[in-house]
KOLBA-316707 format. One record per residue (C-alpha): residue number from 1; residue in three letters; x, y, z. Coordinates in steps of 0.1 Angstrom, whole numbers. Example, Ala and Ser with C-alpha at 12.3 -4.5 7.8 and 13.67 -1.06 7.14 Angstrom:
! KOLBA-316707
1:Ala:123:-45:78
2:Ser:137:-11:71
//
This chain:
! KOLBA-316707
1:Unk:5:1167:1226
2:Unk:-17:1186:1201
3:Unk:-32:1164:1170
4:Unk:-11:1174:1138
5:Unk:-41:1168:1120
6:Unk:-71:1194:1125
7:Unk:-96:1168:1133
8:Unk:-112:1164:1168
9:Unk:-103:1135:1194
10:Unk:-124:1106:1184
11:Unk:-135:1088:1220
12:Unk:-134:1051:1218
13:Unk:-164:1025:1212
14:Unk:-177:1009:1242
15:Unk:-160:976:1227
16:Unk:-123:993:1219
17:Unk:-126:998:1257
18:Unk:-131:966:1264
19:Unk:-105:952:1242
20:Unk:-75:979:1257
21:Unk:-84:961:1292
22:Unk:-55:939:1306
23:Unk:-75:910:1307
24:Unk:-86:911:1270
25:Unk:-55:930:1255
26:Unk:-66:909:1221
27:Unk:-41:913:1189
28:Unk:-56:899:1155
29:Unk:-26:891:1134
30:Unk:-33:881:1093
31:Unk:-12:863:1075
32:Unk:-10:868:1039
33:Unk:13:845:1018
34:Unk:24:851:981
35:Unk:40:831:955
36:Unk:69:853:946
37:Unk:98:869:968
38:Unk:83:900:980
39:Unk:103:941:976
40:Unk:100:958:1005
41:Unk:95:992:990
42:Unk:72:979:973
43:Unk:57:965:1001
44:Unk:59:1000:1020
45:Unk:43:1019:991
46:Unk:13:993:984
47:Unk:1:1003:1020
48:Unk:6:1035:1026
49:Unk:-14:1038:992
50:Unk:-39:1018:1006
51:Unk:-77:1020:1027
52:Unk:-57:1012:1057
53:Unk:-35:1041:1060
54:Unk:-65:1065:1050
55:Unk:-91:1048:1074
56:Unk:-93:1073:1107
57:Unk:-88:1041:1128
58:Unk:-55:1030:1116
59:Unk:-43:1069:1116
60:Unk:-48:1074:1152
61:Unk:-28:1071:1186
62:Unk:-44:1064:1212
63:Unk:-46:1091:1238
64:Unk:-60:1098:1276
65:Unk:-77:1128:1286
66:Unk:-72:1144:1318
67:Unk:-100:1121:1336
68:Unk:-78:1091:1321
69:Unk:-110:1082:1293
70:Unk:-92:1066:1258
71:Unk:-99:1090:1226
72:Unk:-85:1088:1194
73:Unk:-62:1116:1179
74:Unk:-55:1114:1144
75:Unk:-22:1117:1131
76:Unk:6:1112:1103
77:Unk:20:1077:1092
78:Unk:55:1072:1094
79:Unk:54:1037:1072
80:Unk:89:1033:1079
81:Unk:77:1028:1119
82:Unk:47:1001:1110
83:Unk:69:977:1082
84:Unk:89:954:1102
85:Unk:111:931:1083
86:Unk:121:897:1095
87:Unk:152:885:1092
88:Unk:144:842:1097
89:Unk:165:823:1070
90:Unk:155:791:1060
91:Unk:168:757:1080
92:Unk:179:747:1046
93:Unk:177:757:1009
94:Unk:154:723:1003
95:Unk:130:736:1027
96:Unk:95:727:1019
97:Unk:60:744:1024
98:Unk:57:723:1058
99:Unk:92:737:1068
100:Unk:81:775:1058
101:Unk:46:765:1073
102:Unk:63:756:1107
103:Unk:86:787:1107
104:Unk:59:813:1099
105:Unk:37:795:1129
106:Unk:66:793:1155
107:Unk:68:833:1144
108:Unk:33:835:1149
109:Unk:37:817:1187
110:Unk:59:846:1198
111:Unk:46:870:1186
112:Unk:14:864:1207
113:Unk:27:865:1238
114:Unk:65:881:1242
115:Unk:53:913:1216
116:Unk:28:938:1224
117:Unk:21:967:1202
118:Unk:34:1004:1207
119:Unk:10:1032:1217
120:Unk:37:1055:1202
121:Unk:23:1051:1168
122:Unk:-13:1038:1153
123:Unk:-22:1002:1169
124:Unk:-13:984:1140
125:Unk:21:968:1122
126:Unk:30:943:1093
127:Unk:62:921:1097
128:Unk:74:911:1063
129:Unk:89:873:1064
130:Unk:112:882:1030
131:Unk:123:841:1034
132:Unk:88:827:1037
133:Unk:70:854:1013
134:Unk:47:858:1038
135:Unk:34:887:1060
136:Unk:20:890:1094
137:Unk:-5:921:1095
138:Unk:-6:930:1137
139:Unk:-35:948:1147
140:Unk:-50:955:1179
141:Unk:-92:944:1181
142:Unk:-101:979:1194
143:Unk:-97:989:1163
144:Unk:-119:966:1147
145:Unk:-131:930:1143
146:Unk:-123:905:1116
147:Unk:-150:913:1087
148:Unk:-131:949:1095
149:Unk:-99:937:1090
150:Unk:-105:917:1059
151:Unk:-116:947:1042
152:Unk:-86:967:1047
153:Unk:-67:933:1038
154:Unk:-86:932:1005
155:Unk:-85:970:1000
156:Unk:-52:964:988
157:Unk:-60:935:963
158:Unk:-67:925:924
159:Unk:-84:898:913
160:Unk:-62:877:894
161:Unk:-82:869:864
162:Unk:-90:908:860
163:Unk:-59:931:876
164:Unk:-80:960:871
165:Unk:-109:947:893
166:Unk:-114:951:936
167:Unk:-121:920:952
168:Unk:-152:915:970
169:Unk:-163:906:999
170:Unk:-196:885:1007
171:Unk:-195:869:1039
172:Unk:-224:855:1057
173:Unk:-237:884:1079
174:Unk:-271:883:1102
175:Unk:-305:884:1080
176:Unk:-330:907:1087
177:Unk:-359:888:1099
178:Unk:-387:921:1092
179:Unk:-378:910:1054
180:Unk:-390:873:1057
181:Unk:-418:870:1035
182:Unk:-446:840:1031
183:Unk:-451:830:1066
184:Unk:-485:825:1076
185:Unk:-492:845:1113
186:Unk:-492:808:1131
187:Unk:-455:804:1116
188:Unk:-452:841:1125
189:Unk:-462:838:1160
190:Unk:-451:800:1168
191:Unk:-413:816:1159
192:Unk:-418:848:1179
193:Unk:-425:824:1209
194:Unk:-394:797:1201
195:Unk:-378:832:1196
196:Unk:-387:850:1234
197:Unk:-383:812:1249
198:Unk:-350:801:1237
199:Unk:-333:837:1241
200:Unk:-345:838:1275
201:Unk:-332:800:1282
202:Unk:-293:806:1261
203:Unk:-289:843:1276
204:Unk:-293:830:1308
205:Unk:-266:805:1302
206:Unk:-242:833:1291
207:Unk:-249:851:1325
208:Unk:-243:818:1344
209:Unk:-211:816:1325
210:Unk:-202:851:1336
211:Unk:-202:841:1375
212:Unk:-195:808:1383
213:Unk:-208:781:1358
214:Unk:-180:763:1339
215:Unk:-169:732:1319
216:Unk:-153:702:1339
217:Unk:-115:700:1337
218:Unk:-105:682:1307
219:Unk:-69:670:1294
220:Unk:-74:706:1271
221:Unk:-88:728:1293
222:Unk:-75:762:1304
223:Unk:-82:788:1329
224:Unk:-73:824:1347
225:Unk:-37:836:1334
226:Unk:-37:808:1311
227:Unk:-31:838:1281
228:Unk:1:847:1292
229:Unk:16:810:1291
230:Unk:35:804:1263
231:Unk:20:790:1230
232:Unk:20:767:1201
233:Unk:5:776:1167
234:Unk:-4:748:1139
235:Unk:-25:749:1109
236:Unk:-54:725:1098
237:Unk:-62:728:1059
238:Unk:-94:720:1047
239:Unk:-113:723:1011
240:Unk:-146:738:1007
241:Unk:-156:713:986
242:Unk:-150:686:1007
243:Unk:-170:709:1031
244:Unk:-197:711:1005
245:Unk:-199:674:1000
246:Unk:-208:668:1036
247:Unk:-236:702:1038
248:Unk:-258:681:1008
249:Unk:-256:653:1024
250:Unk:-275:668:1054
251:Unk:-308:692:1046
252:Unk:-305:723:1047
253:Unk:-272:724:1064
254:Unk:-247:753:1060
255:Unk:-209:752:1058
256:Unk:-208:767:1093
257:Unk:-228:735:1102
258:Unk:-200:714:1090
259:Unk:-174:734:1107
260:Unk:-187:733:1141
261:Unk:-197:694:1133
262:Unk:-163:689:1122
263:Unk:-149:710:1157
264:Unk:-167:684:1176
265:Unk:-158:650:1161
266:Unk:-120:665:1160
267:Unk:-121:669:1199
268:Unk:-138:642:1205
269:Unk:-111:619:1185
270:Unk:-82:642:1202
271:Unk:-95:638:1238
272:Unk:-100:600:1230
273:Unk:-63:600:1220
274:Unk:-49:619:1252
275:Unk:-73:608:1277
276:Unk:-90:577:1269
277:Unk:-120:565:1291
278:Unk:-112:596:1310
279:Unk:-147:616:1299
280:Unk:-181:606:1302
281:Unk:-201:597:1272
282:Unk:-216:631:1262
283:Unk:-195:652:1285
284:Unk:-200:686:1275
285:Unk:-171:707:1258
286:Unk:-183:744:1257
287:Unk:-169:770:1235
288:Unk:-173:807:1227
289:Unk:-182:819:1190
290:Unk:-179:847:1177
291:Unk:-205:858:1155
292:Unk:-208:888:1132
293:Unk:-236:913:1139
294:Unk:-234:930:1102
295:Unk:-263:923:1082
296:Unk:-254:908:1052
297:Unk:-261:935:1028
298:Unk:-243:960:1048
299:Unk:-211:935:1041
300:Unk:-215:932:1006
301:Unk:-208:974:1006
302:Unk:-182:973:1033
303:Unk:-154:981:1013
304:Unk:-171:1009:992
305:Unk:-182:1022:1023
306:Unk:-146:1025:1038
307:Unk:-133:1038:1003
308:Unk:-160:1067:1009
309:Unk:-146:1073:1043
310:Unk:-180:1066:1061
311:Unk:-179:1059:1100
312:Unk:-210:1039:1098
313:Unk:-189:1002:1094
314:Unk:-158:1008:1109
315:Unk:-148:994:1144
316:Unk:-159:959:1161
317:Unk:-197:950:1155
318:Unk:-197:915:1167
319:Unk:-210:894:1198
320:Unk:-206:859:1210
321:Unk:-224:827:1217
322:Unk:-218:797:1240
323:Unk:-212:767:1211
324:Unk:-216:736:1234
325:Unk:-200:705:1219
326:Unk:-202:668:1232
327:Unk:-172:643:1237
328:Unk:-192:614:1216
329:Unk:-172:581:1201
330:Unk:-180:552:1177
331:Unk:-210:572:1163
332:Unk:-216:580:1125
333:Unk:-195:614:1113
334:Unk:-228:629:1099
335:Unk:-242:628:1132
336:Unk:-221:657:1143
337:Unk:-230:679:1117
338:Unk:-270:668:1126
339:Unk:-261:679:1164
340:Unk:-243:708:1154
341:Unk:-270:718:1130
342:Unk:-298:709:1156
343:Unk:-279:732:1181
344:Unk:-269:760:1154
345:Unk:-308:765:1140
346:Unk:-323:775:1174
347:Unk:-293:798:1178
348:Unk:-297:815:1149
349:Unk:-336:823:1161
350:Unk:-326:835:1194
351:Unk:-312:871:1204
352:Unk:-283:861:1226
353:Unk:-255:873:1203
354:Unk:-270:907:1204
355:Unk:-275:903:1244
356:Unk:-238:897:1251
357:Unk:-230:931:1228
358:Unk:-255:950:1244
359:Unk:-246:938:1277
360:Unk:-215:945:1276
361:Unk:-219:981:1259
362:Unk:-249:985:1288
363:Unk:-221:969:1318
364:Unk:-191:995:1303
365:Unk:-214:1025:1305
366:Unk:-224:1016:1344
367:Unk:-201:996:1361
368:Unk:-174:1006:1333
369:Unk:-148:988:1312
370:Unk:-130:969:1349
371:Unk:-162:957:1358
372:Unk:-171:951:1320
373:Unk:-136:932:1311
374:Unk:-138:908:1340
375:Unk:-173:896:1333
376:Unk:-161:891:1297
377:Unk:-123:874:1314
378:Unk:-150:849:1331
379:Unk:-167:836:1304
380:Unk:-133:827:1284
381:Unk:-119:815:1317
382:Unk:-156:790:1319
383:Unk:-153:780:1284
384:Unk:-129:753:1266
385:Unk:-119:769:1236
386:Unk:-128:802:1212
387:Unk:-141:799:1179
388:Unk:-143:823:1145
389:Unk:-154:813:1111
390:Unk:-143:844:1085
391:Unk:-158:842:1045
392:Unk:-126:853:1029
393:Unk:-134:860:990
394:Unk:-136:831:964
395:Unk:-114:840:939
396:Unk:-75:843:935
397:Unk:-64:878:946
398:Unk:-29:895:937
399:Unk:-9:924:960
400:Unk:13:946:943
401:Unk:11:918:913
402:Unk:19:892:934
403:Unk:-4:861:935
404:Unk:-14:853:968
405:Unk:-17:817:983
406:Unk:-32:815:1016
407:Unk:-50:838:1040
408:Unk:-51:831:1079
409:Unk:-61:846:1110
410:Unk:-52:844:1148
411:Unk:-60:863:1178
412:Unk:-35:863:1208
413:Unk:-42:871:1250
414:Unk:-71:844:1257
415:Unk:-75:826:1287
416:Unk:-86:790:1269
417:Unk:-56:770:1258
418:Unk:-70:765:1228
419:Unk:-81:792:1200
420:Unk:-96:780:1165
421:Unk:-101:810:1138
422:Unk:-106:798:1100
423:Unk:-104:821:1071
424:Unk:-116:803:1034
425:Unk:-100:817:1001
426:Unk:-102:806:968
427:Unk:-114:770:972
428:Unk:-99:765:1002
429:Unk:-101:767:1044
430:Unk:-73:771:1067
431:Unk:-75:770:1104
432:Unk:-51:785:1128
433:Unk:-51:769:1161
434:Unk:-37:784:1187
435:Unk:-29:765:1220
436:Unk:-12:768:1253
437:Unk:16:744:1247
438:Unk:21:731:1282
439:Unk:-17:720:1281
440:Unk:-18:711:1242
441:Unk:16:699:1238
442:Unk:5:690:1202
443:Unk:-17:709:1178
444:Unk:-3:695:1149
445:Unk:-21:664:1159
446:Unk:-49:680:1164
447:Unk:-49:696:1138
448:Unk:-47:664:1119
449:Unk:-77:652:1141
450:Unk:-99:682:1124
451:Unk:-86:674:1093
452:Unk:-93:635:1092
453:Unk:-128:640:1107
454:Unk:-141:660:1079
455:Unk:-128:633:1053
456:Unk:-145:608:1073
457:Unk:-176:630:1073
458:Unk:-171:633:1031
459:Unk:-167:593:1029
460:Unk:-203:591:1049
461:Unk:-219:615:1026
462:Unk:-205:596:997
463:Unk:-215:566:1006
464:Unk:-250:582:1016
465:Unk:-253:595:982
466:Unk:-245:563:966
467:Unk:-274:545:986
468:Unk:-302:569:978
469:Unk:-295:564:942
470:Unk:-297:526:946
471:Unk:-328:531:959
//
């Protein structure tokens, strides 16, 4: 089939590979909610007008040479082919936000697992919810990763206060360390060592993870073919400054401190609730993060960078890290965010998100992306649960004029049973959690779990704050 455009077959990252694999066939779907009832022309012409449907990515099939090697061919968008619109009514005209919440999540459930996407058009589709003014924005990870996705999602917003204004995007990418200034050479060389040391000691964990190294079996935990069982979706809402609260009460402590603090207490209080006196004190609960490779500055110019049409940003620039947890009970809430901030500090020194990219760019090229994907498969299949944290912008946005009230995120085809992504927007944080419903029969307790634990982490911090100023 010859390209209708006169560009050149693109051939695919080392990570697209990886992602079009049968074992990690991974699907992002967005979710984008707005206060009014939504036209669907309007709809149709507010993307095809957009970055998306001018980025190279998202205007490509995906193609096979004659030695069978993936390549991208650009080509035209038929709009009509990549709107979807769902037809779901309402149970009852007095439906609340938990009813449209639950019906929009159920959608969400099915999706993941009984829909994949067509390679007769671009990897990518948006189902309009007309009901629920909400829509679901499908997109297949090979053609990029979730700071990626964001800015095609904001690419096609207005800030609220100012209709005339872009949105932007500051998310917390990796610093450069070369730019570190007013270290002494001790500091200099004691953190070069703690550096070598601790990426040698939590790289060789992820390779232990690849073989045969794995979690005990817990009341949550999931395993080989797990991501084709069906699935459960719930939401846990949190505010950032609740979130905010708790980071001053501990020093120098960052929001993703709190999160994974908060991801720890929740399970711990969940498991304790399913399987009491079941675990060990301290039983390990390991998880996979995924952790953007971007350095902050490069994000701040993301989306300019995609208007210009530049390759440099585009596709998936991420890695992972193992994010151990502990099943702890009766201890004080702010010692989860300690532990996780402990944990989260020598991490943030170390190399081993880089490692896992570069080994598995280094693993596609030799043993290719077979070899590649099942080495990947057996880390998920090791681990409890998968993890994403993405910085969604701060402000109130608007599509097409219409105000928009929530922003979430989650990623189908994983073998844990349960998946945890969080996307914050204007004030606020709301986690999808994703679960295998025949092991995790019910994330909306869970998600309360999360959702309790971080008020009890705010009433500590409070009531920390209150006793320094007695004294």
């Amino acid at each position: 089939m010859a390209s209708p455009v006169n560009v050149p077959d693109e051939p695919l990252t080392p990570a697209g590979r990886l992602f079009l694999r049968p074992e990690a066939n991974t699907i992002v779907h967005c979710v984008l909610g707005v206060k009014h009832h939504m036209d669907i022309d309007t709809i149709k012409t507010t993307i095809k007008n957009s970055l998306m449907c001018r980025n190279p990515r998202f205007c490509s099939l995906l193609v096979h040479d004659k030695n069978g090697l993936e390549h991208w061919r650009r080509t035209e968008i038929d709009i009509d082919k990549h709107v979807i619109l769902v037809d779901t009514p309402m149970a009852s005209p007095a439906a609340g936000d938990d009813d449209v919440e639950k019906i929009v999540n159920d959608y969400l459930a099915e999706l993941s697992i009984s829909s994949p996407l067509s390679t007769d058009k671009p990897l990518w589709e948006v189902h309009v919810m007309m009901e629920q003014k909400c829509a679901i924005f499908r997109l297949h990870h090979a053609l990029g990763d979730g700071i990626t996705v964001m800015s095609m999602l904001l690419g096609m917003c207005k800030k609220a206060e100012d209709p005339e204004a872009a949105p932007t995007l500051v998310a917390g990418g990796r610093k450069n360390w070369r730019r570190e200034k007013g270290k002494n050479w001790r500091e200099v060389l004691v953190g070069f060592f703690k550096t070598v040391w601790f990426s040698f000691v939590f790289c060789s964990q992820l390779v232990l993870r690849c073989l045969w190294a794995c979690d005990r079996k817990t009341v949550i935990s999931g395993g080989e073919g797990v991501e084709f069982w069906p699935r459960k979706v719930a939401t846990a809402k949190f505010y950032i400054e609740d979130m905010k609260i708790v980071k001053e009460a501990i020093a120098n402590a960052t929001i993703n401190d709190v999160l994974f603090g908060m991801i720890s207490a929740g399970l711990s209080r969940y498991l304790n609730y399913r399987s009491p006196n079941s675990l060990e004190n301290g039983q390990q609960i390991t998880g996979v993060a995924m952790v953007n490779l971007r350095e902050t500055s490069a994000l701040q110019n993301l989306i300019e960078t995609m208007r210009k049409n530049l390759g440099s940003r585009r596709g998936n620039k991420l890695g992972v890290f193992l994010l151990p947890t502990y099943y702890q009970t009766n201890i004080d809430p702010l010692q989860y965010v300690k532990r996780a901030k402990a944990l989260i500090d020598l991490k943030k020194q170390t190399l081993e998100a880089y490692f896992s990219s570069k080994v598995a760019d280094l693993a596609i090229s030799l043993l290719g992306p077979k070899a590649a994907s099942m080495l990947n498969y057996r880390i998920h299949c090791n681990t409890t649960f998968v993890i994403s944290n993405v910085v969604g912008p701060k402000e109130e946005l608007t599509i097409a004029g219409n105000p928009i009230t929530f922003l979430r995120c989650i990623t189908s085809s994983l073998p844990q049973a349960l998946a945890m992504h969080m996307v914050s927007y204007a004030g606020r944080a709301d986690m999808q959690i994703g679960v295998a419903k025949d092991i995790i029969p019910d994330p909306e307790f869970l998600a309360k779990c999360f959702e309790d634990s971080l008020l009890e982490m705010k009433e500590a911090a409070l009531a920390t704050k209150c006793v320094s100023r007695k004294n």
